[in-house]
Each structure stands twice: as structure tokens, then as C-alpha cells.
C-alpha positions as CSV (number, residue, x, y, z in Angstrom):
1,X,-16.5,-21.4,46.5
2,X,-12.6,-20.5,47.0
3,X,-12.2,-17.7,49.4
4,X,-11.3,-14.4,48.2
5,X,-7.0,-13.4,48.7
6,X,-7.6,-10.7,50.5
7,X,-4.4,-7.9,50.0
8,X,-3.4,-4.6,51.8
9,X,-1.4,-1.7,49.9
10,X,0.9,-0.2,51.1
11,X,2.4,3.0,49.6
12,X,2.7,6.7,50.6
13,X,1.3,7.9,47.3
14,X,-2.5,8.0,47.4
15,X,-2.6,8.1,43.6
16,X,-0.7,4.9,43.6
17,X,-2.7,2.9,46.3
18,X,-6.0,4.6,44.6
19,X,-4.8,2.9,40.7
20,X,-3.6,-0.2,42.3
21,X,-7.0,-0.8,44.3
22,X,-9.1,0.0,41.6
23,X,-7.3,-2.6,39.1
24,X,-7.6,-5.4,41.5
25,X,-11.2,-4.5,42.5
26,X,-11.9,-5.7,38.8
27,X,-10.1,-9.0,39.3
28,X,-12.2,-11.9,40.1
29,X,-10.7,-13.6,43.6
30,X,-9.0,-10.6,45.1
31,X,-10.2,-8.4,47.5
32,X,-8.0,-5.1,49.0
33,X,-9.1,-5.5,52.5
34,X,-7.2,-2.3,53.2
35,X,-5.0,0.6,52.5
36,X,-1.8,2.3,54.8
37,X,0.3,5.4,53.8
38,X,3.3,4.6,56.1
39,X,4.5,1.3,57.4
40,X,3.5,2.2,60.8
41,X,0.1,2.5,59.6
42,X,0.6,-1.0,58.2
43,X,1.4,-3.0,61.2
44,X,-1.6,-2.3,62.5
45,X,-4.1,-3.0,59.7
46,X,-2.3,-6.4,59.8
47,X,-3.0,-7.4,63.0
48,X,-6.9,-6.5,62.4
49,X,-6.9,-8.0,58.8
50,X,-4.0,-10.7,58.6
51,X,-3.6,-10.7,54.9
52,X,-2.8,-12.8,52.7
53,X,-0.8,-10.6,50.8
54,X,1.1,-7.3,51.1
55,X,1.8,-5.3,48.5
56,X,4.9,-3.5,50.0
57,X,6.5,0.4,48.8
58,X,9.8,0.7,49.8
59,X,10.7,3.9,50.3
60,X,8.2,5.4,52.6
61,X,8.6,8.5,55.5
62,X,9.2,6.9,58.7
63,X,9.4,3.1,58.7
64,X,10.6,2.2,55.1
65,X,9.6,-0.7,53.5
66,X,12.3,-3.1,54.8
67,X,11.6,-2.7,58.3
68,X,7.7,-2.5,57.4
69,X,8.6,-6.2,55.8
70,X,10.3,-7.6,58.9
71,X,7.9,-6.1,61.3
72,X,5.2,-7.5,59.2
73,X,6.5,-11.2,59.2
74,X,6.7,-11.2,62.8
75,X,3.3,-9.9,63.4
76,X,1.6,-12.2,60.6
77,X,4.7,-14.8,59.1
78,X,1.6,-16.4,56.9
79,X,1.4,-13.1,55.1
80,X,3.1,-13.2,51.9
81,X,5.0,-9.5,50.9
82,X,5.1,-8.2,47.2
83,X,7.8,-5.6,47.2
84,X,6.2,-3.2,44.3
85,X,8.6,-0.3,43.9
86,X,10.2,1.6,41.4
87,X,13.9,0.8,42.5
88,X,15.8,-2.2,41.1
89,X,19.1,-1.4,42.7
90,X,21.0,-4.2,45.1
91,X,20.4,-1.6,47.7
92,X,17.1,-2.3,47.9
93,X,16.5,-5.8,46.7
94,X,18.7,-7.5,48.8
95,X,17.7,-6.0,52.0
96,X,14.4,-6.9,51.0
97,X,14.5,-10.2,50.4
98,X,16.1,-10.9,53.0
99,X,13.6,-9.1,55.8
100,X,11.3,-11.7,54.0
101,X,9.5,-10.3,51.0
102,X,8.7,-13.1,48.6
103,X,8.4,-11.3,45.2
104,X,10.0,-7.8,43.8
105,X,7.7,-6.1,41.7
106,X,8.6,-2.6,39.5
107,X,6.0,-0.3,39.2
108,X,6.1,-0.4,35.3
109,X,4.5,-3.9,35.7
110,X,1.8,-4.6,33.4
111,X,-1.4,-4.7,35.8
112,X,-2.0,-8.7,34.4
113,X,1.4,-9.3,35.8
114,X,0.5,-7.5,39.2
115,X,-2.5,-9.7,39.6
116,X,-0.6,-13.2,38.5
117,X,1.4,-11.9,41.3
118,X,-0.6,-11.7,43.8
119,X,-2.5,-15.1,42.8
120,X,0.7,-16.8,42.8
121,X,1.8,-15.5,46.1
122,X,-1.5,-16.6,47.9
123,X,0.2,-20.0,46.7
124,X,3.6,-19.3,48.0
125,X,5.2,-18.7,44.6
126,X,8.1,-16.0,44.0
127,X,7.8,-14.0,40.7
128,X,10.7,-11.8,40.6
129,X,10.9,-8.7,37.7
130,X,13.6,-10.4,35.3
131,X,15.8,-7.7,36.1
132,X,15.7,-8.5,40.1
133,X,16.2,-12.5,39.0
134,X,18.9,-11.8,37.0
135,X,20.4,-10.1,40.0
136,X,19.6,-12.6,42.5
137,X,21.1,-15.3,40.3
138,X,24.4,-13.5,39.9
139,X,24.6,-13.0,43.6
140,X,24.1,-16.7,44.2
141,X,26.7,-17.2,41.9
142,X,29.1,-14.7,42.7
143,X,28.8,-14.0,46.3
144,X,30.2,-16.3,48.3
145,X,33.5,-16.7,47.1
146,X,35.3,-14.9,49.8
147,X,34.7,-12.9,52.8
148,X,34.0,-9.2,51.2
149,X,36.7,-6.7,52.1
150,X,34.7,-3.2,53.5
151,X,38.0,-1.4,52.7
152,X,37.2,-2.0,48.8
153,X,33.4,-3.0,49.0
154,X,32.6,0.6,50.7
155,X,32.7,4.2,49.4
156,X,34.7,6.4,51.8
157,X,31.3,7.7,53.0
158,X,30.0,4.4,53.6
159,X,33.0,3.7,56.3
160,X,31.8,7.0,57.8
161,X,28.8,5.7,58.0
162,X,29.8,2.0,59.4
163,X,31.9,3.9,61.7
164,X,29.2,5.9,63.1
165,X,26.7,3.0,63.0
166,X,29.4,0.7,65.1
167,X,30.1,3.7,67.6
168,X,26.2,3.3,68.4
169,X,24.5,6.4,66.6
170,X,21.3,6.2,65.1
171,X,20.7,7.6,61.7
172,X,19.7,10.9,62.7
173,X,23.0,11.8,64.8
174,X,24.5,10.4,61.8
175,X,22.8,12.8,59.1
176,X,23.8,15.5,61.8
177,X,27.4,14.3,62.1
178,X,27.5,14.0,58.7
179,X,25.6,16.8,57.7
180,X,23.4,14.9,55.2
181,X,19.8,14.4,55.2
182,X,18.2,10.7,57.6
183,X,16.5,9.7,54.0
184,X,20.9,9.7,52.7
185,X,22.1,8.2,55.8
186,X,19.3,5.7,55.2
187,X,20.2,4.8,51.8
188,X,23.7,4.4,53.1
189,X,22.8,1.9,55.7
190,X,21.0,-0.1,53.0
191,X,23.8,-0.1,50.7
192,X,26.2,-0.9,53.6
193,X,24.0,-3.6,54.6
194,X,23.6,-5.4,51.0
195,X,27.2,-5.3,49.7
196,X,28.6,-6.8,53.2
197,X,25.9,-9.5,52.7
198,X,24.4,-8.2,57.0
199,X,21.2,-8.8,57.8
200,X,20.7,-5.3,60.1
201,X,22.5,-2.5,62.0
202,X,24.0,-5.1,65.0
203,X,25.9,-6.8,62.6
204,X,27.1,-4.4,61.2
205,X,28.7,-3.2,64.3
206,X,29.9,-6.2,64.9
207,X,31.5,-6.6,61.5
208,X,33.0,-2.9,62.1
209,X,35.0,-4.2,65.1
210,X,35.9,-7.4,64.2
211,X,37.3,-6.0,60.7
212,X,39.2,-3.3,62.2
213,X,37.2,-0.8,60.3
214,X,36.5,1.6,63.7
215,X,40.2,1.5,64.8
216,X,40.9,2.7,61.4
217,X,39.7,6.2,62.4
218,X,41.9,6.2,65.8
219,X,44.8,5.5,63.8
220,X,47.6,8.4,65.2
221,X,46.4,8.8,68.6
């Protein structure tokens, strides 16, 4: 008899983890091995449970789902990540792909599609919501053409942001600098992060320098 794909959810909501548990507790192979309400929370259970799958919320207090992702393919690379979230913006699906989730799920899924999801990721297979493909495609497409230009790519608050971030402040002396809230300066980050085509905050630095985009702000002394 094949062995059970045994899954961890992930999500902040209890109401969420509860609906999502109880659906695949009906579906013949899978067995939720566990539940986390932060991605803290999460690293643990997978070092106790290595599963085969996570099902990943993004947007969480404290670790968000990105780093939760990363952190979680260090600690356990065979586990395979299903990003189920109800954002579909670059922001967040480029970021996450690339800390290693291998599918991007919306929340409005249809529960049959859920559990085809987590089947096929036991398997190694992608399934991406067509909206996600269609974005991933067009990047492929699209993206490498040239070098992108932060001066045009960014919104005047992102340079602030890659400012601060290559001057070595962390996102909360940055929501204090900028007097914004750490979940903005977080969403900023990400945005930064997916149009410059950077994999995390080092890089960004980096880029910040080399492009000139912190002598920018010394400019007249």
C-alpha cells in the first residue's frame, strides 16, 4: 500500500487551517500531519514531521511566507511548498518562487484542485493558478531584455526604501524613518525585490551602490 503524503498548513487564520484540514481529511492518500499559525511555528513542525508538502500562507505576523519558504527548504529541501494565498500580485509570486515554492495556489481554488495539487506535488509537479502562469510566462518572456533601470522601475517611495535598505536598516527603523507601518515597509521590500529581478535584502544593497541609487540622496553636499 502507497504511503500516505503527509502535508502541514500553514496559515494564521484558524478558520482557514480548520476548512483546509477538514477537506483533505476526506481525501483518500493525504494525511495533515500538522498545523502552524506563524512561520516560526512552522520551522519547527518541519524538522519533527519532514513533510512532504507545505501548504504555505504568505502574508503572516512575524516570518511571512517567503522567508517561512526559504527557511523551510533549508531545513527540509525534499519538502515540496504550495503557496495558497489570496494575492496574485508580482510582489508576491515572484519572491516566492524564487525562495523555492513549487506551486501558487489562490484561495478561491476549487477544493478538487487543492487536492490535485498536493497529489501532484508529492510528484514534483508545478500547478500554477492560470493567472500566476500567465505571469510567469510573460516574465520569461519579457524580463531579460535589459538591465532594469531602478530610477523608472521604482516608485519614489521604493528608492526611500532601497536607500534605507542599502544604508543597513532593518524594516522597522525603516517604518520609523518613514513613518509607515513594518507590514508597508514589508510589502515595499517585496516589491523592490521582484521588479529588480533580487533574490533578498544583500543584493539589494549591493544593487543600491553599484547603480548609484544611494549617492542620489547625497547629491548637494
Amino acid at each position: 500500500m502507497t504511503e500516505a503524503i503527509s502535508v502541514l498548513i500553514v496559515d494564521d487564520h484558524r478558520v482557514v487551517r480548520q476548512g483546509v484540514r477538514a477537506f483533505l481529511e476526506t481525501q483518500p492518500g493525504i494525511m495533515v500531519v500538522a498545523e502552524a499559525d506563524s512561520g516560526e511555528a512552522s520551522i519547527q513542525l518541519v524538522q519533527e514531521h519532514a513533510p512532504d508538502v507545505v501548504l504555505m500562507d504568505l502574508v503572516m505576523p512575524g516570518m511571512d511566507g517567503v522567508e517561512t519558504t526559504r527557511q523551510v527548504k533549508k531545513v527540509s529541501p525534499r519538502t515540496q511548498i504550495i503557496v495558497l494565498t489570496s494575492y496574485h500580485q508580482d510582489e508576491y509570486i515572484f519572491p516566492a518562487i524564487r525562495a523555492g515554492a513549487l506551486s501558487y495556489l489562490l484561495k478561491d481554488a476549487q477544493p478538487e484542485e487543492l487536492a490535485n495539487a498536493v497529489r501532484k506535488a508529492a510528484k514534483g509537479e508545478a500547478v500554477l493558478h492560470p493567472r500566476v502562469a500567465a505571469r510567469v510566462v510573460q516574465e520569461l518572456h519579457g524580463v531579460r531584455q535589459d538591465s532594469p533601470n531602478p530610477f523608472t522601475e521604482l516608485s519614489d517611495r521604493e528608492l526611500e526604501v532601497l536607500r534605507l535598505i542599502a544604508d543597513g536598516l532593518n524594516n522597522a527603523d525603516i517604518a520609523e524613518q518613514l513613518v509607515i507601518s513594518e507590514k508597508t515597509v514589508k510589502s515595499h521590500v517585496s516589491n523592490i525585490l521582484s521588479k529588480l529581478h533580487l533574490g533578498d535584502r544583500t543584493q539589494a544593497a549591493v544593487y543600491a551602490w553599484r547603480e548609484g541609487v544611494v549617492r542620489r540622496t547625497d547629491d548637494g553636499g
